[in-house]
C-alpha positions in Angstrom: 112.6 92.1 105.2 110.5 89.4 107.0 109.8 89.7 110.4 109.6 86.3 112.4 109.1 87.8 116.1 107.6 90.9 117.6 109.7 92.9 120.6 107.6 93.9 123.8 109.3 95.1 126.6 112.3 94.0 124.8 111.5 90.6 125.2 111.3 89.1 121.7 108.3 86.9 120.8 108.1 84.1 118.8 105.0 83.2 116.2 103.3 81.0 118.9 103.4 83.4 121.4 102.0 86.0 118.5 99.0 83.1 117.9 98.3 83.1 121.2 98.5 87.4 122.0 96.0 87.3 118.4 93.6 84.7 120.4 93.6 86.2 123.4 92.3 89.8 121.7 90.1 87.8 119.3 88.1 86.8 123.1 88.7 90.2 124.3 86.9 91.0 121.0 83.8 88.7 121.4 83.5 90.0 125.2 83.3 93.3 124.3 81.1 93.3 121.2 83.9 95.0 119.1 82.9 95.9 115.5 85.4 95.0 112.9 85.4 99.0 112.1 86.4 99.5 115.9 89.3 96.6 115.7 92.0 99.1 115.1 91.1 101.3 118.0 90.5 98.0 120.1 93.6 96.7 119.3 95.8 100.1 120.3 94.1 99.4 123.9 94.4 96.0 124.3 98.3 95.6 123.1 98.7 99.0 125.5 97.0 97.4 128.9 98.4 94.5 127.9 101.9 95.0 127.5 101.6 97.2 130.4 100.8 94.2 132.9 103.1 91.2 131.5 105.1 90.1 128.9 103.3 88.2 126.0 104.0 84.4 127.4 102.2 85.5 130.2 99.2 86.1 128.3 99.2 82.7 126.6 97.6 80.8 129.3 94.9 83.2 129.4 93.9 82.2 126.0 92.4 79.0 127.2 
């Protein structure tokens, strides 16, 4: 079964919002000096603090 959205705060996402959640931890990632064996754990804390503050087409202007 494909999935074509993700839920957060029961607020479905669609892929661009996705893209731009991936780009905006891909710049937390560069900020923090994140090893690609640490990603996992990154990822845990980032999708936590950011789900947390705002829906995910909040965090899309962030991105830029």
């Amino acid at each position: 079964m494909a999935m074509d959205g993700a839920v957060v705060n029961g607020e479905r996402l669609s892929a661009f919002d996705l893209d731009g959640l991936r780009e905006v931890f891909r710049k937390s990632v560069r900020e923090h000096d994140v090893t690609a064996a640490d990603w996992a754990e990154h990822a845990k804390l980032f999708l936590k603090r950011t789900t947390n503050r705002q829906t995910g087409k909040d965090v899309i202007g962030q991105a830029a």
